[in-house]
N, C-alpha and C positions, 0 to 999 in steps of 0.2 A: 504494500500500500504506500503510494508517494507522501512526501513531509508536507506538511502547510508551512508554503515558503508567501510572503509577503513582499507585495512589487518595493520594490527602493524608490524612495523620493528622491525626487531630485532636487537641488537645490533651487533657492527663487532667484539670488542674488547672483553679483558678477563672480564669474571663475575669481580662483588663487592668483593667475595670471593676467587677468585684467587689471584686478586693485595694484597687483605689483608693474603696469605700466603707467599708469595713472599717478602713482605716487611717484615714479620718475618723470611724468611731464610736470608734476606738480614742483617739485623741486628744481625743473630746469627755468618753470614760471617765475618763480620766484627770486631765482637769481637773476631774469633780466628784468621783474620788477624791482630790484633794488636801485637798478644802473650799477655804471662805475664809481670808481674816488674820483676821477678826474671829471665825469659829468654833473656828480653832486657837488663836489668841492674843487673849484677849478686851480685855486691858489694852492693845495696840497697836493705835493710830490710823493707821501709817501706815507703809511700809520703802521708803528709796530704795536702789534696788541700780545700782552701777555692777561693768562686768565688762569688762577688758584682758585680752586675750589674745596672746600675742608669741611670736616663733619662739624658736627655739633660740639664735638668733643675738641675739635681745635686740630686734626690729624687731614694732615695734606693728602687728598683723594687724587686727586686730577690735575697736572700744570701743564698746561702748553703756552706754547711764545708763535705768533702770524705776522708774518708782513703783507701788508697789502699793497699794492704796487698801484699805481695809475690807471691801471688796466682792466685791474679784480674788480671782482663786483664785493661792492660795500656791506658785508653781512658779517655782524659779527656775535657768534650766537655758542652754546654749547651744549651739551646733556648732560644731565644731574647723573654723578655716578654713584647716588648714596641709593638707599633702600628703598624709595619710591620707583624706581625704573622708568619713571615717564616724564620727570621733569625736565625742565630746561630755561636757559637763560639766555635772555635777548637784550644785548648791550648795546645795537646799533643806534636806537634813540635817542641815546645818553652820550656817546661818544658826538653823534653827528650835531647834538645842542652844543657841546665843546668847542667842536668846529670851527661853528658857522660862528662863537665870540671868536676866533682867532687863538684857541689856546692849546699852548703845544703840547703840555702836561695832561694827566688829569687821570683820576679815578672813580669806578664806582660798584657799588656793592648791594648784590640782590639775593636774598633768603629763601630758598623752594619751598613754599608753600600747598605742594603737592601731599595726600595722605599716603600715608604706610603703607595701608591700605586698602581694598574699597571700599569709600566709606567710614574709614574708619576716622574716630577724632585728634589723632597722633599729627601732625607736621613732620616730614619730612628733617627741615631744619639747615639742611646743608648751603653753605653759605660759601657764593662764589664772589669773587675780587678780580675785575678787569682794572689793570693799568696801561694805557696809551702812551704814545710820544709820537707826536704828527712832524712831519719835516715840511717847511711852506716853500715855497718858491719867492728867488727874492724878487721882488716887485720895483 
C-alpha cells in the first residue's frame, strides 16, 4: 500500500538568488548615490578615516584605518562586531558636516543601540570612535 506523501509548497516569495542580486544592485545604488569626495567636496584632496570600535567593557573589537581618494565614493560606515550581529554605524553625516566648516581634524562617537536580542530589552552597547584628517587643496 503506497505512503501518504503531501505535494510540497512552494515558496511565494523571491528565490535565495534573486534577494542575493538585488542586494548587490542595492549596494552598487548606493554607492553612486553617495557620489564622490571630489563631487561633494570639491576643495578636499583626500580623508583618512580611522574607526575603533570597543565593547562595553572598554576591549578593542574592530580597528580599521581608509583612505578615501578623490575618486571613492564618500561612504563611510561599518558593522557592529559585538553581540547584536546586525548593527552598524554610519559616520558619513558627521564627517561631511566637518567638511563642509572646512575642518581638517575631527571626531565622532556613536553607541549600537541595537538588542541582544529579538526583542529583547538589553543594548547592544558597543561603542564605535571615527577619527578623520581631510587634506584641502591649496586654494
Amino acid at each position: 500500500m503506497p505512503g501518504f506523501y503531501r505535494k510540497k509548497r512552494r515558496k511565494t516569495g523571491p528565490s535565495k538568488n534573486d534577494e542575493k542580486v538585488q542586494r548587490g544592485r542595492e549596494a552598487v545604488a548606493e554607492t553612486h548615490a553617495a557620489g564622490t569626495l571630489t563631487s561633494r567636496f570639491p576643495g578636499v584632496r583626500g580623508v583618512k578615516v580611522r574607526i575603533a570600535v570597543t565593547s562595553p567593557q572598554g576591549v578593542v573589537l574592530d580597528e580599521n584605518e581608509d583612505v578615501i581618494g578623490p575618486n571613492d565614493a564618500f561612504i563611510i560606515q561599518t558593522d557592529c562586531p559585538g553581540r547584536c550581529g546586525s548593527g552598524s554605524y554610519e559616520f558619513a553625516e558627521t564627517v561631511a558636516a566637518s567638511l563642509t566648516k572646512l575642518e581638517e581634524h575631527g571626531t565622532a562617537q556613536i553607541a549600537c543601540v541595537e538588542p541582544l536580542y529579538g526583542g529583547g530589552p538589553d543594548k547592544c552597547g558597543c561603542i564605535a570612535k571615527c577619527e578623520f584628517e581631510a587634506e584641502f587643496s591649496p586654494s
